[in-house]
N, C-alpha and C positions, 0 to 999 in steps of 0.2 A: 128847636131841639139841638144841644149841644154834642159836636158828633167827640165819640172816645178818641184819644189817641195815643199811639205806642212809640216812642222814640229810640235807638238804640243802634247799634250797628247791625247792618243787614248779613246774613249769609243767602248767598244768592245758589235757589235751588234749578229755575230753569230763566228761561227767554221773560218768563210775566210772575215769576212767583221768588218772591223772597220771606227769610225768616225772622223775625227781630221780638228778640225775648223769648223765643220758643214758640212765638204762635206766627205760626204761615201764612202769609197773605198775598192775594192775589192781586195786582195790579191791576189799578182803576182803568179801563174802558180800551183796553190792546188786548191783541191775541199775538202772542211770540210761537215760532214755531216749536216744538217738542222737540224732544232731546235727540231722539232717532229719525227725525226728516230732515228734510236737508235745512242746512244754516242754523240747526236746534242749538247743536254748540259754540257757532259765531256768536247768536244771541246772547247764550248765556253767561260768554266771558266778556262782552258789551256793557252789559248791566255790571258783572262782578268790577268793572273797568270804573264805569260811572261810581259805582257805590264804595270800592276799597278806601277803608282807611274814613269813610264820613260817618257823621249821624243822619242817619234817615230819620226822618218825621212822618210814620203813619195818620190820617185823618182816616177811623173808618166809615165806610159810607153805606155795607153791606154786608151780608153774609149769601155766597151762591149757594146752588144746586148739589154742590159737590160738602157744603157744611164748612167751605173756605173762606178766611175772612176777606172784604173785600178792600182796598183803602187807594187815597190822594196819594202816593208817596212824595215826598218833597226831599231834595239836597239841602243842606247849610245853606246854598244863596239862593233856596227857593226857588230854585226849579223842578218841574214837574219832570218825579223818571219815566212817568208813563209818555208825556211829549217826547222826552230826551232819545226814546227806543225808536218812536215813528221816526223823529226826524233823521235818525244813520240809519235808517231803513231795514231795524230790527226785529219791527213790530208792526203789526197794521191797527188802522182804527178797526173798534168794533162797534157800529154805530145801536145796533143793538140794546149796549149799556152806556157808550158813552153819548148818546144823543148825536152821534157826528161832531163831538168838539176836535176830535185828532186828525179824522180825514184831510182836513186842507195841509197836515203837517208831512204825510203821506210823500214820499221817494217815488219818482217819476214809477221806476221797477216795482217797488216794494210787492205787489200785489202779485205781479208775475213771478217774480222769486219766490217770495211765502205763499205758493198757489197751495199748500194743502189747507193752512190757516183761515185763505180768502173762502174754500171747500167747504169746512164745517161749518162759517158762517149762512152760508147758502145754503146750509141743511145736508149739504151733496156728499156723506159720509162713507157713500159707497167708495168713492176717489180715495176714501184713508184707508177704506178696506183694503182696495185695489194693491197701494204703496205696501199697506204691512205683509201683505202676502209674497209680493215679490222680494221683501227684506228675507222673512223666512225661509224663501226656496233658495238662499244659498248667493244669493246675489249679494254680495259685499259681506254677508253674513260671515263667521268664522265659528 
C-alpha cells in the first residue's frame, strides 16, 4: 500500500507535532515533552531549529487516538526529525508505536530529564496530575 504524503514547510506547534498545509501531524514514534513541563519549550524551538526555512516531507503512516495525523517526517537530506529530536535529547523513543527503532538513539539523560513523557508512557498519569497541580497552586504560575 502506497503510504500519502504532504510536503511543505513545517510550522512547528510543540516538541512532536508540526503543521504542513494545514493539516497537523504528529511525529512518527517520540514523545516531546508539552509545552508547560519542563524542556516543552527547548523541544519546541529544536524542531522549529531543525525544520526553519526546509521542505519537510510527511510519509503518513497513521492516524491516533486524538484523530491526529500520524507521519515519517524527513529533512531535504533525508533525515529523519523524529531521530533528529532523540538524538539532542529532545525527545524520547516511544517503543509503543515506534517498535523501539529510536531507543538506541536515546541521550544518556533524555529519560531523566523528560521524566513526565517517560510517566505517560508507563501509564503512570498520576505523576502529570501530580506536576499540573502544583503548576496551578501558584508555583511559577503568574
Amino acid at each position: 500500500m502506497d503510504h500519502e504524503e504532504i510536503s511543505g514547510a513545517a510550522y512547528v506547534v510543540d516538541g512532536d507535532t508540526i503543521t504542513i498545509n494545514k493539516t497537523q501531524i504528529r511525529l512518527f514514534g517520540i514523545d516531546a515533552p508539552e509545552m508547560n513541563h519542563p524542556f516543552g519549550k527547548k523541544a519546541k524551538w529544536a524542531l522549529v531549529a531543525l525544520c526553519k526555512g526546509m521542505k519537510i516531507r510527511a510519509v503518513i503512516t497513521d492516524t491516533d487516538d486524538h484523530g491526529r495525523t500520524v507521519a515519517k517526517c524527513f529533512l531535504p537530506d533525508g533525515r529523519d526529525l523524529s531521530a533528529e529530536m532523540v538524538k539532542i535529547g529532545m525527545a524520547i523513543d516511544w517503543p509503543k508505536f515506534s517498535g523501539g527503532i529510536y531507543r538506541p538513539l536515546e541521550t544518556e539523560d533524555a529519560r531523566k530529564k523528560l521524566w513526565l513523557a517517560d510517566a505517560r508512557q508507563k501509564g503512570r498519569m498520576h505523576v502529570w496530575a501530580k506536576f499540573e497541580a502544583r503548576q496551578k497552586s501558584g508555583t511559577g504560575a503568574k
